[in-house]
C-alpha positions in Angstrom: 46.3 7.7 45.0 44.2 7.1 42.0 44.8 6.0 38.3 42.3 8.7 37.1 43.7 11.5 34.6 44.2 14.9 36.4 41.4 17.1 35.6 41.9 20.1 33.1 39.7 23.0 32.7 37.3 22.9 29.4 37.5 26.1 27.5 34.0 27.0 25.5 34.3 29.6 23.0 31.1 31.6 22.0 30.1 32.1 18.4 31.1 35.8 17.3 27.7 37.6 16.9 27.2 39.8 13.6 28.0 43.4 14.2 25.0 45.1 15.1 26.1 48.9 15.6 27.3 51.1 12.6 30.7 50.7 14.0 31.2 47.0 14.0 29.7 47.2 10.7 32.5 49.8 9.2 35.3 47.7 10.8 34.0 44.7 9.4 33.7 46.6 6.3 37.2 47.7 6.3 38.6 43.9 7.5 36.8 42.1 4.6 39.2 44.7 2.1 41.8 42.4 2.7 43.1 40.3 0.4 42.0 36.7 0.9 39.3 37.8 3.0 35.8 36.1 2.7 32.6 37.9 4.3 29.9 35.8 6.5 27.4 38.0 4.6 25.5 36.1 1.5 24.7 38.7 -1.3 23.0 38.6 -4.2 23.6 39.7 -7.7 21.3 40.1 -10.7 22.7 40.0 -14.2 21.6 43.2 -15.4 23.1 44.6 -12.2 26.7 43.6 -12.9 26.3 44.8 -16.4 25.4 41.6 -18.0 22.1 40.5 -20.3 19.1 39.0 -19.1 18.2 35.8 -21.2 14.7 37.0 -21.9 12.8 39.9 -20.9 8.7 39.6 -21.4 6.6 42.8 -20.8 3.2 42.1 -20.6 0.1 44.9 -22.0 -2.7 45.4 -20.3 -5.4 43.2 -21.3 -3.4 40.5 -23.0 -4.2 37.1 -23.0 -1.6 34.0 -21.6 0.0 31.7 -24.5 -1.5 28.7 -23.4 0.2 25.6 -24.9 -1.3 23.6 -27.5 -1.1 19.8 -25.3 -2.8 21.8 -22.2 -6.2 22.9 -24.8 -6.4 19.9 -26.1 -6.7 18.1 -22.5 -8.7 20.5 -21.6 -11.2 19.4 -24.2 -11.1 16.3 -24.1 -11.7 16.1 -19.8 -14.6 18.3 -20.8 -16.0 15.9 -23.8 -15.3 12.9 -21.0 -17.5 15.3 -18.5 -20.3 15.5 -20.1 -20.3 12.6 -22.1 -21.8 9.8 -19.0 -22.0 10.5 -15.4 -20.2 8.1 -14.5 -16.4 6.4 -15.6 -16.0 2.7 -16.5 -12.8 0.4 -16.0 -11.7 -3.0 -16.6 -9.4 -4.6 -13.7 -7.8 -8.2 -13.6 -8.8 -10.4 -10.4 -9.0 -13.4 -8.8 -13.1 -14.1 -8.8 -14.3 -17.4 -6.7 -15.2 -20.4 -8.6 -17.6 -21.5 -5.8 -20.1 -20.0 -3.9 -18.9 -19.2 -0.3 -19.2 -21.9 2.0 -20.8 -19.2 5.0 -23.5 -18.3 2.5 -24.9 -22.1 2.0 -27.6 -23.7 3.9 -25.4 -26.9 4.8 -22.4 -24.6 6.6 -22.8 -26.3 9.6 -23.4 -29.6 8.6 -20.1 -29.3 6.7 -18.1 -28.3 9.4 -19.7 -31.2 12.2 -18.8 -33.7 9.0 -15.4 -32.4 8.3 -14.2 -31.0 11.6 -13.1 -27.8 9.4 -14.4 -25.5 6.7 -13.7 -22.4 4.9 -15.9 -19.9 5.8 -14.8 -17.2 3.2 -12.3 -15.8 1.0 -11.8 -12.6 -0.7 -9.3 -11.1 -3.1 -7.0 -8.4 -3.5 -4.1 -7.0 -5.3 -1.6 -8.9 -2.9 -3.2 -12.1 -2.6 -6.3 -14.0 -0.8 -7.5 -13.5 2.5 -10.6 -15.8 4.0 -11.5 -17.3 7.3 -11.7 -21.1 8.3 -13.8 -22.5 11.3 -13.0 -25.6 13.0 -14.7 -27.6 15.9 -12.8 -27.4 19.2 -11.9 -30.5 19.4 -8.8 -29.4 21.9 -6.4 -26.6 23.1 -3.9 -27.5 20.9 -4.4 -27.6 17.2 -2.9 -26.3 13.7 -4.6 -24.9 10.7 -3.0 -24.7 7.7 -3.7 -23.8 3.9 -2.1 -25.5 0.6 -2.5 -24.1 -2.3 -1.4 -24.2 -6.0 -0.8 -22.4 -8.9 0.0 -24.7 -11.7 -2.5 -27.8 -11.0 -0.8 -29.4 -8.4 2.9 -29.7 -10.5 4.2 -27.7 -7.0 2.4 -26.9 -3.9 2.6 -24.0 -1.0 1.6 -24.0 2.3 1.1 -21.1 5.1 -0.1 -21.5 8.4 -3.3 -20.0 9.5 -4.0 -17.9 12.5 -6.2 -18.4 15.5 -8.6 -15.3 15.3 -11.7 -15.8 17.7 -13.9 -18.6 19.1 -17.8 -18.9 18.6 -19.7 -20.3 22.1 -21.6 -23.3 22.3 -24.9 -22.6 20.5 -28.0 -25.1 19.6 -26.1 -27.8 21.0 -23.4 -27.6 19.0 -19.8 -27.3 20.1 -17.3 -24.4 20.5 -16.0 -23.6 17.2 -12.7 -21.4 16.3 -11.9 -19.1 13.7 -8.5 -18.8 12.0 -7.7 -16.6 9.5 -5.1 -16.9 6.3 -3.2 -15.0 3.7 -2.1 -16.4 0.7 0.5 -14.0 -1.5 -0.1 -14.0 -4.8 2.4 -12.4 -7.3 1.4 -10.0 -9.7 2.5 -11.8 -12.9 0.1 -14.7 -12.2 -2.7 -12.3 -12.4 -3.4 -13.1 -16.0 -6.6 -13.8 -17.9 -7.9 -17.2 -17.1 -5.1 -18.3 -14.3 -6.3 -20.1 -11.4 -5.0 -20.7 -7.9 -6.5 -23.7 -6.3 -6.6 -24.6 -2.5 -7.7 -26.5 0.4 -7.6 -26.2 4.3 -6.2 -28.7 6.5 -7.3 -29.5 10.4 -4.3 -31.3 12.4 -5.4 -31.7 16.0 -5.0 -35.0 18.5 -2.8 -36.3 15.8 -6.0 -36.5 13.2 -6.1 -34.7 10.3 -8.9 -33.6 8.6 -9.3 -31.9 5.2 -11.6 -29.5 3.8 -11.2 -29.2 -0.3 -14.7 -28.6 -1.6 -15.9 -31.9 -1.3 -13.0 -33.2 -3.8 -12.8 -30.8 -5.7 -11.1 -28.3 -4.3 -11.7 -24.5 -4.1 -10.5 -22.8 -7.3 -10.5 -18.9 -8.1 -10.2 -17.8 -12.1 -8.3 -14.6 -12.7 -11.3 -12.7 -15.1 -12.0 -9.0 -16.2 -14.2 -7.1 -13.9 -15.8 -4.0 -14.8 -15.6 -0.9 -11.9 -17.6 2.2 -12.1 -16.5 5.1 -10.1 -18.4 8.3 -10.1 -16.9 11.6 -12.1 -16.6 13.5 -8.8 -13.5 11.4 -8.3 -12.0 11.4 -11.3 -8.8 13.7 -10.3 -8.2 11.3 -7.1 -8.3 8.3 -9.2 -5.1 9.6 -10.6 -3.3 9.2 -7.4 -4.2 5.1 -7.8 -3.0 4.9 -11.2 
């Protein structure tokens, strides 16, 4: 004995094919007289054909010219004037521009980071925030690198964590060194003229902390105007950026 329901037979129905031979066709014909009776077939009827009016009926001459609308000529002139005018097209964009020169580029780098344990190694700027690198000496295995940062002089502060990204070998007698990389968001309505964002890295490791913030003063980036030439070949993509 089982608890199983008794089996039952499935019925599959297949889809009735359109008529094919000129007999099908004239039954069908004939069934779809009915009242009430819908066909399967989709047709399609033109005004004109059920005795109605067009809306607007254009015949075109040989050899005449296409209305072209008054907005379309006068773009058309001015995207030639704009051709021919420079070879090349100048904007202004808002950004976040260092205060600082960057800390890899300086002749002291390394003496920095063997001071301070840490030190920014570079930053660069984008429409969604700051990215840059920070180098640390490998003091141990275990150790956290974070960034604080500000946007109203220190009235409130943010932090995010910063991420291990590769190590750098013993070289010239100098220890093993790691890199970590951060990302600080910045939203778009503090990208106004003259707005800064201050910020400063910080080295926890061994329970020590160390800081680097630009030698006390910490490393501040000025939103500013900065012009960008782009060349008139790629005028028409530059619309897809706009």
């Amino acid at each position: 004995s089982t608890c199983d329901p008794a089996l039952r037979p499935i019925i599959r129905r297949r889809a009735r094919s359109l008529p094919t031979t000129p007999e099908r066709r004239k039954r069908a014909a004939v069934q779809c007289q009915v009242p009430r009776c819908q066909s399967r077939m989709n047709r399609v009827r033109f005004a004109d054909a059920l005795g109605l009016e067009l809306t607007e009926v254009k015949v075109f001459q040989t050899g005449e010219d296409p209305s072209i609308p008054l907005h379309v000529l006068s773009r058309l002139s001015i995207n030639s004037d704009l051709w021919y005018s420079s070879l090349d097209l100048e904007f202004t964009m808002q950004c976040l521009v260092p205060d600082f020169q960057q800390p890899a580029d300086c002749m002291d780098f390394s003496a920095r980071l063997q001071e301070q344990q840490v030190c920014l190694e570079r930053v660069t700027s984008s429409d969604l925030g700051l990215s840059g690198t920070i180098q640390v000496c490998n003091v141990a295995f275990e150790k956290q690198v974070s960034v604080r940062y500000t946007f109203n002089q220190w009235k409130s502060l943010h932090e995010v964590a910063a991420h291990w990204h590769s190590s750098i070998p013993e070289k010239n007698g100098q220890a093993q060194v790691d890199v970590f990389t951060f990302f600080l968001p910045v939203p778009p309505f503090l990208l106004q003229l003259s707005s800064v964002v201050q910020f400063a890295a910080r080295y926890q490791v061994n329970g020590q902390e160390y800081w680097d913030n630009n030698r006390g003063k910490n490393y501040s980036l000025t939103c500013r105007t900065h012009p960008l030439k782009m060349p008139r070949e790629c005028e028409e993509s530059w619309i897809h950026f706009i």
